[in-house]
C-alpha angles and dihedrals in degrees: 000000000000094000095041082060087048095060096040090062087049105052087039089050084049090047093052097054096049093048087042082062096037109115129293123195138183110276093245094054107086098196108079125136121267121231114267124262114248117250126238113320131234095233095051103270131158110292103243129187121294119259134263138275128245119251116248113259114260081245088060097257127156122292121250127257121263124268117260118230134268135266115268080358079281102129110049113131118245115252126237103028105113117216110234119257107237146158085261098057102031127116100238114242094212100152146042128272097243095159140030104299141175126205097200096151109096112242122036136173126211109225094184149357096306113199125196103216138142087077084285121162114219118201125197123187137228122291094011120150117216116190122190108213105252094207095068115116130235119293092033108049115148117271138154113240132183098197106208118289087027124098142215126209129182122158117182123172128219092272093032110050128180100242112201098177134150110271094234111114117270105275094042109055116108134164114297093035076124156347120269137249105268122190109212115200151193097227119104135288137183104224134062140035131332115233129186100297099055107260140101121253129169133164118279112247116286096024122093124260083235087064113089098183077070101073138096135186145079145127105288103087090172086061107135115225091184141269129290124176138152084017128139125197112192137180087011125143110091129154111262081185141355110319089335107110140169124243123227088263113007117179121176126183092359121166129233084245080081125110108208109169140163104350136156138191124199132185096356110168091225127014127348091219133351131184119210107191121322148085111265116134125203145196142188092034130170123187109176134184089347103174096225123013122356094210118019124186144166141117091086101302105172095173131130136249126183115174111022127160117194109181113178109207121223112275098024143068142048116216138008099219114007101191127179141151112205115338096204092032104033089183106044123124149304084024118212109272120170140167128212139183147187092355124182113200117177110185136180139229082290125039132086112223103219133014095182098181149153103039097308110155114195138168108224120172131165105032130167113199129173147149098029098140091165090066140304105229154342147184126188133174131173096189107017110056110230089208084066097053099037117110096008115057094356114055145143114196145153093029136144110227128189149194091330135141123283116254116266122229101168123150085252090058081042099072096047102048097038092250090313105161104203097193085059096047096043098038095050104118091236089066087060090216115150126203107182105062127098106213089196100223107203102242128345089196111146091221098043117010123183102201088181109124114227103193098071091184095065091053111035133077092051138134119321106237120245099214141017115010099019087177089071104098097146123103109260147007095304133049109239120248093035108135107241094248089063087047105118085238093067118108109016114047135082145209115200128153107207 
């Protein structure tokens, strides 16, 4: 008997290490590994499933032997059940990527400001969950970083999305728990210093000018920062010093060599995205409940973006779009050139859709905008007169727009746009913008939002798109008539509120 106690200890203590290293996800990724069934049991039990593997170290070390099965077949786990990813049962992020690395555990928690440098290339695989510690102070909150040269790649899938999410427990987290994932690039910008070489560089916000893994610029706009796709940041935006904080994606000076997919950002402090510079395009984008701007560029940013939802959430937020090119040199080069196509903006009682300033041009057709009580939109120059840039390099057409406020055009809005009256200038019939239909959009819910629009005939007939899905000839990010469950946004994104 007393060796027959003897190996059930030791299957059950076999048992134990292979389910300890079986998968954790973030509790809002419903796709995590169950814990493996127990193998035949000495006393004769039911024969269950073998148990699993280890996962590979994050240094590339051997993975870990299977788990053995349980006593009686009594103590197999029960698949399908994911373990939550949390701060307890995370792999701590405490130093820089300084060479080639994969996370391929899990669950991780970022214990600093980790940068990515020494032109390394991170990887990080499908359905893993990454936490910043929320208890970090000011000035070094955890972040992500490619420093320039270095690249980030994280490629989820629809039932295995990338997590990046604060590491208090669900129910607590809230905007600011920490700091963001930022790209930092070698394509142009229009702001800084100019360095040997002949281009302009500076830090990006929130890192110190001393700290040269901060810094972005240069002269190669088709550099590549990485590749992100099927990938969520949530509760991101805190200060990393004084007033100097990350967005939820933040990409400066990145290059058009650059993937960035299916991503959302919910619940950021500051921005959901913002471009400094560059020349990255995007598509299939999500920016949900951000506290300030939804998209944010300048610097001289001239990328694309086809399929972009922005929804402000009720008691937060400031603008939709906040564009600009250069505040204290409104014509310097590159200029701020967007395009953008097949947009969906939601706003609330307070927000303004768009501030397009400081010399920014931009090409922006398809839109769907409803809901922005707080003000539709406005441009505004002190150098360059928006009167000589609109139609021709600054324009909104085509676009579907709701149950916003009316334009201003008060002596106050007078002296920052030279005189530009916007209502004249958006509702002129060339521009194709309509103001009276409803496009019906199925549920503007913050927790669990439908963007489909239900009135086709108020969508579709639009611009054809110049680049990317060129199908795509409907006002705003969805065709109308796709069941939700067929939306791009099913399956992998998430809504919570804390």
């Amino acid at each position: 008997m007393i060796a027959g106690r003897n190996a059930k200890r030791a299957i059950v203590a076999a048992m134990l290490t292979g389910s300890l290293l079986a998968a954790c996800s973030d509790d809002d990724n419903k796709t995590g590994v169950g814990g493996a069934g127990g193998a035949a049991g000495v006393d004769g039990g039911t024969a269950g499933t073998g148990g699993a593997g280890g996962m590979a170290e994050v240094d590339g070390g051997t993975a870990g032997t299977g788990g053995t099965g349980g006593v009686g077949g009594g103590m197999g786990g029960t698949g399908g059940t994911p373990m939550a990813c949390t701060a307890a049962n995370a792999m701590n992020i405490t130093a820089d990527v300084a060479a080639d690395t994969t996370w391929s555990a899990p669950c991780y928690q970022l214990k600093k400001q980790v940068f990515i440098a020494n032109n390394a290339t991170l990887t990080i695989a499908a359905g893993t969950t990454i936490l910043g510690d929320p208890s970090l102070p000011v000035g070094n909150k955890a972040a992500l970083i490619a420093a320039r040269g270095s690249k980030l790649v994280a490629v989820g899938t629809r039932d295995k999305p990338i997590v990046f999410t604060s590491g208090n427990p669900r129910g607590t987290r809230t905007s600011k728990d920490w700091g963001g994932v930022a790209l930092l690039g070698a394509a142009k910008v229009n702001s800084g210093t100019m360095v040997a070489g002949g281009f302009l560089e500076r830090n990006i916000e929130g890192i110190p000018q001393t700290e040269p893994k901060g810094k972005y610029g240069g002269i190669d706009d088709a550099s590549n920062c990485g590749r992100l796709e099927y990938v969520r940041i949530e509760f991101a935006g805190a200060e990393l010093s004084p007033n100097q904080e990350l967005n939820g994606l933040t990409m400066g000076a990145c290059g058009s060599g650059t993937q960035v997919r299916y991503i959302q950002v919910h619940r950021g402090s500051d921005d959901g995205v913002e471009m400094f510079g560059g020349t990255a395009s995007m598509d299939h984008i999500l920016i949900t409940g951000d506290e300030d701007d939804g998209l944010d560029w300048d610097e001289g940013w001239t990328g694309k973006v086809q399929f972009l939802v922005v929804h402000k959430f009720v008691g937060a937020g400031d603008n939709g779009f906040e564009a600009d090119n250069f505040g204290t040199k409104e014509d310097a080069t590159p200029i701020s050139n967007p395009t953008l196509f097949n947009v969906t903006m939601v706003g609330t009682p307070t927000t303004r859709a768009m501030l397009l300033r400081e010399g920014t041009y931009g090409t922006m057709r398809n839109f769907v905008v409803v809901d922005f009580k707080g003000g539709l939109i406005d441009v505004e120059g002190l150098m360059v007169d928006p009167k000589a840039i609109w139609p021709g390099s600054l324009s909104v057409e085509n676009g579907v727009f709701f149950n916003n406020a009316d334009f201003l055009d008060t002596a106050a809005e007078n002296m920052k746009d030279m005189n530009f009256n916007e209502k004249t200038a958006f509702e002129d019939p060339a521009r194709k913008n309509t103001f009276t239909a409803n496009p019906m959009l199925g549920s503007t819910s913050a927790t669990a939002p439908n963007y489909v629009p239900g009135n086709a005939a108020a969508v579709m007939g639009k611009g054809t798109p110049t680049f990317g899905d060129t199908a795509a000839t409907y006002a705003g990010a969805f065709a109308p008539g796709t069941a939700a469950a067929m939306a791009w946004t099913s399956g992998w994104t998430a809504y919570p509120e804390n």
